[in-house]
N, CA, C and O atoms as a GROMACS GRO file, in nm:
protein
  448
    1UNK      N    1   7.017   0.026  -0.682
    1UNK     CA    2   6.923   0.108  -0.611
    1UNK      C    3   6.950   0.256  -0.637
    1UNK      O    4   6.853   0.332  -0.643
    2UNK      N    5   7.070   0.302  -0.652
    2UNK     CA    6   7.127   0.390  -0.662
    2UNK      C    7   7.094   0.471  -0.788
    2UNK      O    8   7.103   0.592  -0.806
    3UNK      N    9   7.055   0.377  -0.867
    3UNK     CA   10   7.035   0.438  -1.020
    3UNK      C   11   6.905   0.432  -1.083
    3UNK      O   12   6.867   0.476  -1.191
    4UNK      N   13   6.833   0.355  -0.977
    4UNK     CA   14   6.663   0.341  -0.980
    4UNK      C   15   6.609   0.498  -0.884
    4UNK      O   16   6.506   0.558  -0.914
    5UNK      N   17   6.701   0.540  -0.770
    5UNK     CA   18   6.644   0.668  -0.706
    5UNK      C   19   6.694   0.769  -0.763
    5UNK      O   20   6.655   0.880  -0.727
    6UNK      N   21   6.828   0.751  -0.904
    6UNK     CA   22   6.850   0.875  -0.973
    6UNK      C   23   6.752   0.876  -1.093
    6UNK      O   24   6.712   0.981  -1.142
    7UNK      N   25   6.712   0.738  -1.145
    7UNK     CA   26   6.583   0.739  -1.264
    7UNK      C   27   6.499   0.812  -1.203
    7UNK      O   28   6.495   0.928  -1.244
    8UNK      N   29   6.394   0.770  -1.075
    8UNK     CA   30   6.301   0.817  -0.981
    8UNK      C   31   6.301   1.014  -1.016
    8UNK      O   32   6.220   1.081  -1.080
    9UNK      N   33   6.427   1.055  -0.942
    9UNK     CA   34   6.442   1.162  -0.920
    9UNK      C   35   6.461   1.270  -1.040
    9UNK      O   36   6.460   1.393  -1.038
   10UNK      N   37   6.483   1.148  -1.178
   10UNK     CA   38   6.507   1.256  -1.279
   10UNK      C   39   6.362   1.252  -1.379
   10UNK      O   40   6.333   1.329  -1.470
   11UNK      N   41   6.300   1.154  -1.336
   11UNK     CA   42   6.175   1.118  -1.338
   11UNK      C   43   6.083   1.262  -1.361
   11UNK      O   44   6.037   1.334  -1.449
   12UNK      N   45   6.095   1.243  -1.178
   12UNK     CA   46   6.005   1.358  -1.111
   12UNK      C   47   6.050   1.486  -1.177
   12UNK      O   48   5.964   1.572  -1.191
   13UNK      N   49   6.186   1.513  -1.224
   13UNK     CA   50   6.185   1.651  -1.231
   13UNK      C   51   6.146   1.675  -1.390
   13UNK      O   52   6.119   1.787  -1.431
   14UNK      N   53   6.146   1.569  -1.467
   14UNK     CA   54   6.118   1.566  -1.588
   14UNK      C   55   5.923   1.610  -1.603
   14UNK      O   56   5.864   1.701  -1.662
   15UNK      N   57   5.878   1.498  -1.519
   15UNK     CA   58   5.721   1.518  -1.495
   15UNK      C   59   5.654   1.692  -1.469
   15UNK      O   60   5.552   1.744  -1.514
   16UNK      N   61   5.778   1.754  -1.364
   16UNK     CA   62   5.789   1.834  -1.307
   16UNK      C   63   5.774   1.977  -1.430
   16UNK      O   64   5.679   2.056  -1.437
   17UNK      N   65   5.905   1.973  -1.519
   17UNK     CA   66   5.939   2.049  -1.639
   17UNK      C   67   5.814   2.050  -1.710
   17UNK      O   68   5.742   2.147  -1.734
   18UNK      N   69   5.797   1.914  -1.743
   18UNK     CA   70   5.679   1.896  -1.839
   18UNK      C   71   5.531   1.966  -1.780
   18UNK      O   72   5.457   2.032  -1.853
   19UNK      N   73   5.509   1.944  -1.664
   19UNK     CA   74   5.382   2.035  -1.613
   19UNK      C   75   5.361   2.142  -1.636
   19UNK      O   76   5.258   2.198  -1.676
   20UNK      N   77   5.552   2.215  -1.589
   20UNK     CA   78   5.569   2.371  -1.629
   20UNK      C   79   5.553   2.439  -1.752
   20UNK      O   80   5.526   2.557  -1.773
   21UNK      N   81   5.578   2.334  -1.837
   21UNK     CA   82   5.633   2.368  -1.979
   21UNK      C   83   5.491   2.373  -2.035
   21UNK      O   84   5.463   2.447  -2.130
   22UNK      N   85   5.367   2.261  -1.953
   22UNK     CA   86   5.206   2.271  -2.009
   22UNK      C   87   5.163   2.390  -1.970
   22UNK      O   88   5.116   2.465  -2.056
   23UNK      N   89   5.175   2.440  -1.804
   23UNK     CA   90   5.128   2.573  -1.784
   23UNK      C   91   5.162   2.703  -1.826
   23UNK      O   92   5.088   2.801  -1.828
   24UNK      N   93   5.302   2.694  -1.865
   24UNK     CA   94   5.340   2.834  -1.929
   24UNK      C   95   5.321   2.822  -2.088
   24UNK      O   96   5.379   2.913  -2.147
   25UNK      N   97   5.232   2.701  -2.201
   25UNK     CA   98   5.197   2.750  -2.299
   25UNK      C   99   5.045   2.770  -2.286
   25UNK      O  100   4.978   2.841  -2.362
   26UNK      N  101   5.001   2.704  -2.188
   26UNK     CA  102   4.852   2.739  -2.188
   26UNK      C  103   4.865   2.871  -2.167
   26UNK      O  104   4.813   2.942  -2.253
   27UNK      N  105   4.933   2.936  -2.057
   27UNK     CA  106   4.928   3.112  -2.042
   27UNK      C  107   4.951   3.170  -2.119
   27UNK      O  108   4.884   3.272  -2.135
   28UNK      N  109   5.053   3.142  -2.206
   28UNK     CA  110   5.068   3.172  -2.351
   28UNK      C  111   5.007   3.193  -2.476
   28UNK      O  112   5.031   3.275  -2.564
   29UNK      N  113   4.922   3.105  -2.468
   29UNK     CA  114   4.810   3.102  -2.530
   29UNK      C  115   4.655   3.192  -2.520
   29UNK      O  116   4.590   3.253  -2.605
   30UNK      N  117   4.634   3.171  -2.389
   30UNK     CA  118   4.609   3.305  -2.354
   30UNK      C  119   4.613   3.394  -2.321
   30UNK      O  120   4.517   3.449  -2.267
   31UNK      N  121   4.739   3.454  -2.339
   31UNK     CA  122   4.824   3.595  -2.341
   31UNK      C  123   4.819   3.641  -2.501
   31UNK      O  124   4.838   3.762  -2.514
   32UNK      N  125   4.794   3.554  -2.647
   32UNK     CA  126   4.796   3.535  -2.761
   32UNK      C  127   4.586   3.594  -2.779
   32UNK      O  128   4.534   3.688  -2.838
   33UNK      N  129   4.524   3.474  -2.692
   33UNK     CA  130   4.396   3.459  -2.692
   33UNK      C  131   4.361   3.626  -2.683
   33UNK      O  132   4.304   3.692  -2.769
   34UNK      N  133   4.414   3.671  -2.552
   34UNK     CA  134   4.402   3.802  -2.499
   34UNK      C  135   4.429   3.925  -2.568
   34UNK      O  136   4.371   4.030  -2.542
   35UNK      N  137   4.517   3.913  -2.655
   35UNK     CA  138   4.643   4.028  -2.724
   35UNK      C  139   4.503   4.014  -2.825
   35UNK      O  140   4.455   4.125  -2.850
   36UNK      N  141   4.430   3.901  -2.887
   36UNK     CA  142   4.345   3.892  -3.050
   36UNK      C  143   4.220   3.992  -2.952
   36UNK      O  144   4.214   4.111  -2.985
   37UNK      N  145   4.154   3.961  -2.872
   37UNK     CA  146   4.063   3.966  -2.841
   37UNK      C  147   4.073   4.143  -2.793
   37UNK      O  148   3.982   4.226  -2.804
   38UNK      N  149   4.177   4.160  -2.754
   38UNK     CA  150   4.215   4.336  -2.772
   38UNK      C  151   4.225   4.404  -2.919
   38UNK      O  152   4.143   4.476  -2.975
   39UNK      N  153   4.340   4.362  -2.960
   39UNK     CA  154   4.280   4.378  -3.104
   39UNK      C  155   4.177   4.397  -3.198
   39UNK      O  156   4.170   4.483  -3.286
   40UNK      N  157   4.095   4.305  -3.171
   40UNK     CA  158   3.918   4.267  -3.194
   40UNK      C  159   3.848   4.438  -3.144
   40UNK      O  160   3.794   4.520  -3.218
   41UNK      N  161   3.862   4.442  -3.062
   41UNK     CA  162   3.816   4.546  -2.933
   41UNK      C  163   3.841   4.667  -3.007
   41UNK      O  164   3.755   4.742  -3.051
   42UNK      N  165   3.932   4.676  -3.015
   42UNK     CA  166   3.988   4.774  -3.080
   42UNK      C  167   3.930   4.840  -3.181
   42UNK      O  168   3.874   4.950  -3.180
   43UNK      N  169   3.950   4.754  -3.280
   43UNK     CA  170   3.866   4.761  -3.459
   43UNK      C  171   3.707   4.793  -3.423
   43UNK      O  172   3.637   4.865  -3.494
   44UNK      N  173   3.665   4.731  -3.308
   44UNK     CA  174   3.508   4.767  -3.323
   44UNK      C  175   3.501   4.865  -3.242
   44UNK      O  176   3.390   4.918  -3.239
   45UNK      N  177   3.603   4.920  -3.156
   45UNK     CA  178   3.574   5.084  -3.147
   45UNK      C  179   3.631   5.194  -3.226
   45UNK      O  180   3.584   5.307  -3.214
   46UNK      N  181   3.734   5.167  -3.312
   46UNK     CA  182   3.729   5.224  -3.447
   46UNK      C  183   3.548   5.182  -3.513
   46UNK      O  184   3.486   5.288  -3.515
   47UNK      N  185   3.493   5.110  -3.544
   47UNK     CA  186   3.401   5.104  -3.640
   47UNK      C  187   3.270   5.185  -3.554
   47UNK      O  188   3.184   5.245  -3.617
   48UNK      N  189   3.269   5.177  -3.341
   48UNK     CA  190   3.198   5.245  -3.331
   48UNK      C  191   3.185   5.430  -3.357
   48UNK      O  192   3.088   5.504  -3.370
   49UNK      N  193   3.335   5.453  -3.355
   49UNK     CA  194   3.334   5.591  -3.367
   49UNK      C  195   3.299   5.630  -3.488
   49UNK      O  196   3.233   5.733  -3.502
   50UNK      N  197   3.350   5.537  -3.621
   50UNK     CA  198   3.283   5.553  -3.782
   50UNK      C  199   3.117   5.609  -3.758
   50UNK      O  200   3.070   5.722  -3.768
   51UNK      N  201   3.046   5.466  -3.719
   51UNK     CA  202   2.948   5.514  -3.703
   51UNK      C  203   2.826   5.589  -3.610
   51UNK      O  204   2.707   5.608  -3.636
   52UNK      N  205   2.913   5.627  -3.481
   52UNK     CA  206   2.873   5.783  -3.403
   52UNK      C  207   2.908   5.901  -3.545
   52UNK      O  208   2.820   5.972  -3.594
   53UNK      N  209   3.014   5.901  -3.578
   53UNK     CA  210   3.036   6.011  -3.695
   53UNK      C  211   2.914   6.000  -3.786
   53UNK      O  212   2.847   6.103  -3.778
   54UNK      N  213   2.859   5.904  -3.875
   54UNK     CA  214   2.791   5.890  -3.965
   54UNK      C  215   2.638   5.939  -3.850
   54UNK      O  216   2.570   6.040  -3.867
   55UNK      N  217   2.618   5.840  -3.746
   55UNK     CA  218   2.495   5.882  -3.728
   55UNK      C  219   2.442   6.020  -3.667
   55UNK      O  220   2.321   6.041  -3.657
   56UNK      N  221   2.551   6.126  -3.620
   56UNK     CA  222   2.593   6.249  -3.588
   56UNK      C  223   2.544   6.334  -3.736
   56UNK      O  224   2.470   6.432  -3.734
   57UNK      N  225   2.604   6.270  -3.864
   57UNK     CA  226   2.550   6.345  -3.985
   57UNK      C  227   2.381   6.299  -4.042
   57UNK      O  228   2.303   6.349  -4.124
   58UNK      N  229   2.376   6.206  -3.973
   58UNK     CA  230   2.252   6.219  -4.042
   58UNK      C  231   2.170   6.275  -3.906
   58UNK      O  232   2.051   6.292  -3.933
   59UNK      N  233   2.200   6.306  -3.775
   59UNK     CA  234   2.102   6.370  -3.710
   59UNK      C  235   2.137   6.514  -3.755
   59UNK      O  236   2.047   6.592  -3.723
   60UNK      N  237   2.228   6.565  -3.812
   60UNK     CA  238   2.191   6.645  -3.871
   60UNK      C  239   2.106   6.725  -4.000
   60UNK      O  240   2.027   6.818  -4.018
   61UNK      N  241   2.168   6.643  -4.059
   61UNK     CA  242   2.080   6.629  -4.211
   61UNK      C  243   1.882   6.618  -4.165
   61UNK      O  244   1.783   6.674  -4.210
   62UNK      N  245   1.901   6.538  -4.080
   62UNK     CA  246   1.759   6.550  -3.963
   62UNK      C  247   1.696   6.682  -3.955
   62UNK      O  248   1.597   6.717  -4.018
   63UNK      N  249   1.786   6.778  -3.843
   63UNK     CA  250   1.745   6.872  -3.827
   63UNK      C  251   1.726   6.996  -3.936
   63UNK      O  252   1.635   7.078  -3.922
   64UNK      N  253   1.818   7.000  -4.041
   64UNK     CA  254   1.830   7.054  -4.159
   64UNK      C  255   1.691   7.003  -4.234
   64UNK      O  256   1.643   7.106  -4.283
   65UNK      N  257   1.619   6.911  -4.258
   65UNK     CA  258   1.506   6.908  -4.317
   65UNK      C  259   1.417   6.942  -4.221
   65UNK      O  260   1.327   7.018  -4.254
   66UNK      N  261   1.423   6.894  -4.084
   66UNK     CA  262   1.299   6.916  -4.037
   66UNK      C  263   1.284   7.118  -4.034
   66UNK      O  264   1.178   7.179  -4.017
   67UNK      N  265   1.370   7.159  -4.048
   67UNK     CA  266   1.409   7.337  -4.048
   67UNK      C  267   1.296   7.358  -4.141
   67UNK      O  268   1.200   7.433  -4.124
   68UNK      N  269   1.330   7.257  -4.273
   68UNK     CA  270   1.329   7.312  -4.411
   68UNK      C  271   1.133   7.286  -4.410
   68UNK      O  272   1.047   7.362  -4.455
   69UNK      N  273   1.120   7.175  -4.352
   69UNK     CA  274   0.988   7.158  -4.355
   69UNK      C  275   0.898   7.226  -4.256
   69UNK      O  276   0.779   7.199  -4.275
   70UNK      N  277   0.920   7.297  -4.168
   70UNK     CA  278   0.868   7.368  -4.136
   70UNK      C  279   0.865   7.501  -4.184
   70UNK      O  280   0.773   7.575  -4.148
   71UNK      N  281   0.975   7.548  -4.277
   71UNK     CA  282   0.956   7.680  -4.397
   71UNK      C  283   0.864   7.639  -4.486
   71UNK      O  284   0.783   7.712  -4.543
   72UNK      N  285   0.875   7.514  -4.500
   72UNK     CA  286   0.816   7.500  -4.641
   72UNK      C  287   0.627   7.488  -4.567
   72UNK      O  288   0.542   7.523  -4.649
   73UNK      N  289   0.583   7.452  -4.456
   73UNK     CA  290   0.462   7.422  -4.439
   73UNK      C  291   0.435   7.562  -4.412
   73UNK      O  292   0.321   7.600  -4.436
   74UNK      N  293   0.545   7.673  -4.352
   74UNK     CA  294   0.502   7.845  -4.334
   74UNK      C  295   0.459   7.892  -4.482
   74UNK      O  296   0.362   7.967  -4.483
   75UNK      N  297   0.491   7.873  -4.551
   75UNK     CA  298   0.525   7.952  -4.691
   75UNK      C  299   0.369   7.831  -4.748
   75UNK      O  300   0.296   7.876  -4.836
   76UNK      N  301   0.346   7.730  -4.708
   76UNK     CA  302   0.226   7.640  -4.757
   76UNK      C  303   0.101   7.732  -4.708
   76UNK      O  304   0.014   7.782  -4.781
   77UNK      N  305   0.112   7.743  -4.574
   77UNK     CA  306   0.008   7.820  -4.487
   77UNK      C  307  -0.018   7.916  -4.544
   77UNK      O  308  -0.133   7.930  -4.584
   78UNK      N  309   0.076   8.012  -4.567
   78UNK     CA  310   0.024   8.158  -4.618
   78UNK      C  311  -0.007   8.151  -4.744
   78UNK      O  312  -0.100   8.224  -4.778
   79UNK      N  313   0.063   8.058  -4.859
   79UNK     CA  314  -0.024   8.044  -5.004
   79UNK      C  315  -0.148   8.006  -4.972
   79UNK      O  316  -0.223   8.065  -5.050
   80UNK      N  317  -0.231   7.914  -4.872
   80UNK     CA  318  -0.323   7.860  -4.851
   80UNK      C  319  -0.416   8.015  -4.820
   80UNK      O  320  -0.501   8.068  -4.890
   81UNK      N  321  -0.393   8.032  -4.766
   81UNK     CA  322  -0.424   8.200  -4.668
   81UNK      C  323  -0.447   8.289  -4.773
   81UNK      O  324  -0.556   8.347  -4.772
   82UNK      N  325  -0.354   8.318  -4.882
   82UNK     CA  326  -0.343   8.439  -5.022
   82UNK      C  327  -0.475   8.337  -5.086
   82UNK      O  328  -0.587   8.389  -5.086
   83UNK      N  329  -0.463   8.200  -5.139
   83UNK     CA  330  -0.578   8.183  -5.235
   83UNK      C  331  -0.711   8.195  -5.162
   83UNK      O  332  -0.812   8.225  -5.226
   84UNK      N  333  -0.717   8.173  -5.034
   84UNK     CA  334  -0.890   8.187  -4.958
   84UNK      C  335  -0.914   8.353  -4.973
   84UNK      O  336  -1.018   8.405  -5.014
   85UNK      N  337  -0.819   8.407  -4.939
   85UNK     CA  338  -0.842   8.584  -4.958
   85UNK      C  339  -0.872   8.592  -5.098
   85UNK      O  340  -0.994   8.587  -5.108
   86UNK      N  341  -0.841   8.598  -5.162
   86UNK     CA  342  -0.853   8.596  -5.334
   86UNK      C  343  -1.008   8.544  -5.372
   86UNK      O  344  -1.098   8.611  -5.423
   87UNK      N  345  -1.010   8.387  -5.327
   87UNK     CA  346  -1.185   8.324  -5.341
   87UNK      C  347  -1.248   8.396  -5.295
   87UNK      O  348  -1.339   8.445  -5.361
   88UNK      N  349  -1.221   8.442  -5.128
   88UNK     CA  350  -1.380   8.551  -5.058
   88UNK      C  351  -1.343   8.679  -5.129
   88UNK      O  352  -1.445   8.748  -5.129
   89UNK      N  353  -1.261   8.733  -5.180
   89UNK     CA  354  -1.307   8.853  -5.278
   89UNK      C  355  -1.400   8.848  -5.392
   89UNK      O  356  -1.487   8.920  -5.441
   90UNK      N  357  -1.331   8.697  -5.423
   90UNK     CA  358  -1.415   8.665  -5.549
   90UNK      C  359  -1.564   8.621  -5.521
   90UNK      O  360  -1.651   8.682  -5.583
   91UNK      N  361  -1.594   8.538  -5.448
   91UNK     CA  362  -1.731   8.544  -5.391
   91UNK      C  363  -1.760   8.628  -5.374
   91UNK      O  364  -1.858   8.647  -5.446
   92UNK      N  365  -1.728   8.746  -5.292
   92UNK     CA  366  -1.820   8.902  -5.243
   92UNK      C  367  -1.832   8.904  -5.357
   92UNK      O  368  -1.944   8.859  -5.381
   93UNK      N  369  -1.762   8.941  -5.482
   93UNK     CA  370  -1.765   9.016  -5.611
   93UNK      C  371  -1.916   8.952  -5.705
   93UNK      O  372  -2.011   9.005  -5.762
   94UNK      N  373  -1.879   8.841  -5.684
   94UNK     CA  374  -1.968   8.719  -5.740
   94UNK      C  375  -2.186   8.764  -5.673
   94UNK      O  376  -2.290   8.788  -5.734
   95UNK      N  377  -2.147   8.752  -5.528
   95UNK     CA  378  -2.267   8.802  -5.464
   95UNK      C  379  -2.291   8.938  -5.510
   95UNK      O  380  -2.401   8.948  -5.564
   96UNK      N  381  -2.225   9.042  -5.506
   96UNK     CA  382  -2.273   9.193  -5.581
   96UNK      C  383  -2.298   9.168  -5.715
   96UNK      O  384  -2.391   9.238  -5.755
   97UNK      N  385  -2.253   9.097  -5.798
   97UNK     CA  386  -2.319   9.075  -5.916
   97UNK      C  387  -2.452   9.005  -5.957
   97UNK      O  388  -2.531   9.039  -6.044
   98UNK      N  389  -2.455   8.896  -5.869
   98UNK     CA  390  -2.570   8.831  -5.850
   98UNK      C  391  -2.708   8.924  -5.772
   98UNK      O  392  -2.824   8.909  -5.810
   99UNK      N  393  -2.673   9.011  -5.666
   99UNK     CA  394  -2.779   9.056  -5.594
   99UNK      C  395  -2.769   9.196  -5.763
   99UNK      O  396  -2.881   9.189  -5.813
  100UNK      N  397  -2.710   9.266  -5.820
  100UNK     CA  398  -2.751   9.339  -5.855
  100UNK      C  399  -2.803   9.317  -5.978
  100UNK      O  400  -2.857   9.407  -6.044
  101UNK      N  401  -2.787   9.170  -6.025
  101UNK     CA  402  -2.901   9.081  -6.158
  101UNK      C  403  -3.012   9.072  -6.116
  101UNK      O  404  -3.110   9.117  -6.174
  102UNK      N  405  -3.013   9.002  -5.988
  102UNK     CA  406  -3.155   9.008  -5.938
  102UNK      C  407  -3.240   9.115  -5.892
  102UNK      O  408  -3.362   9.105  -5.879
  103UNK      N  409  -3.170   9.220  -5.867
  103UNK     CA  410  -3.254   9.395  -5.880
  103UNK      C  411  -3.320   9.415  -6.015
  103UNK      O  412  -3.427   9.464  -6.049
  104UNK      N  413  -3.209   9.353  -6.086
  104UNK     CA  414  -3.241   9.412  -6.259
  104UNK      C  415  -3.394   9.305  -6.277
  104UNK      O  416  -3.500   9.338  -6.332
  105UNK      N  417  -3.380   9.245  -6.247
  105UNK     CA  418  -3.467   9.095  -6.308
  105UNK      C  419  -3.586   9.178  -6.203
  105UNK      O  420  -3.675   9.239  -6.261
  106UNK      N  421  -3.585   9.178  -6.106
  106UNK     CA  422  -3.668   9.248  -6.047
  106UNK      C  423  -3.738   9.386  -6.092
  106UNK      O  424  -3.856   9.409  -6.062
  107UNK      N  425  -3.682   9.451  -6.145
  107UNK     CA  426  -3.703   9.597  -6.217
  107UNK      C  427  -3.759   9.543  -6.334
  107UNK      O  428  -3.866   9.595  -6.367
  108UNK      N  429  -3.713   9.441  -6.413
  108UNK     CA  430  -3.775   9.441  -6.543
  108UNK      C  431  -3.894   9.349  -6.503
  108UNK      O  432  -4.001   9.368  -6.560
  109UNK      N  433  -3.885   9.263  -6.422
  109UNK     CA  434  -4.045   9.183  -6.415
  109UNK      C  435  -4.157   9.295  -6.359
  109UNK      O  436  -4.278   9.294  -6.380
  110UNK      N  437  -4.075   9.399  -6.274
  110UNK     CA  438  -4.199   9.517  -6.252
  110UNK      C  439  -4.216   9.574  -6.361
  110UNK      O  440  -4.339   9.583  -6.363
  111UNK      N  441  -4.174   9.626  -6.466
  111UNK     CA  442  -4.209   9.715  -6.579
  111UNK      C  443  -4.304   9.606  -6.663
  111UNK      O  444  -4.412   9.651  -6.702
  112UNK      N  445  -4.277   9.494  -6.687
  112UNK     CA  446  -4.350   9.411  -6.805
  112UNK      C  447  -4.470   9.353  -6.708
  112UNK      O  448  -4.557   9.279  -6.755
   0.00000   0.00000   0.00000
């Protein structure tokens, strides 16, 4: 009896170990699970700051054209502006030549 309640008892503490020994690798495991998953974390806020940096340069590069395109549509405007000044000179010029053909044409259909 004596050696059936020391089996019993070494039993239990064996069952006992073994439970412990399941719960402290499962924690283990995810203390392992945990440590990757920081890690992980990590790298993709390294890769978010990469690309805040990158998308920081191209909102600049942004504003740098949109600068440029609005010089370039000022400098469009006023070439647009110089060739219409240039045409209505040239039209007025065009009309004084024309009204003073048709004086002439007029003068000579009165003489003949």
């Amino acid at each position: 009896m004596d050696r059936i309640g020391k089996y019993e008892d070494l039993n239990k503490k064996y069952m006992e170990l073994e439970s412990r020994s399941t719960r402290i690798a499962k924690e283990e495991s995810k203390r392992k699970g945990f440590e990757g998953v920081k890690a992980e974390l990590a790298v993709k806020k390294n890769e978010i700051k990469v690309m805040r940096i990158k998308l920081d340069k191209e909102h600049e590069k942004m504003k740098y054209l949109d600068e440029k395109l609005v010089v370039m549509k000022k400098k469009h405007k006023d070439q647009i502006d110089a060739n219409n000044a240039t045409l209505n000179i040239t039209n007025m010029l065009l009309i004084e030549k024309m009204t003073k053909i048709n004086e002439q044409m007029d003068e000579a259909a009165a003489h003949a």
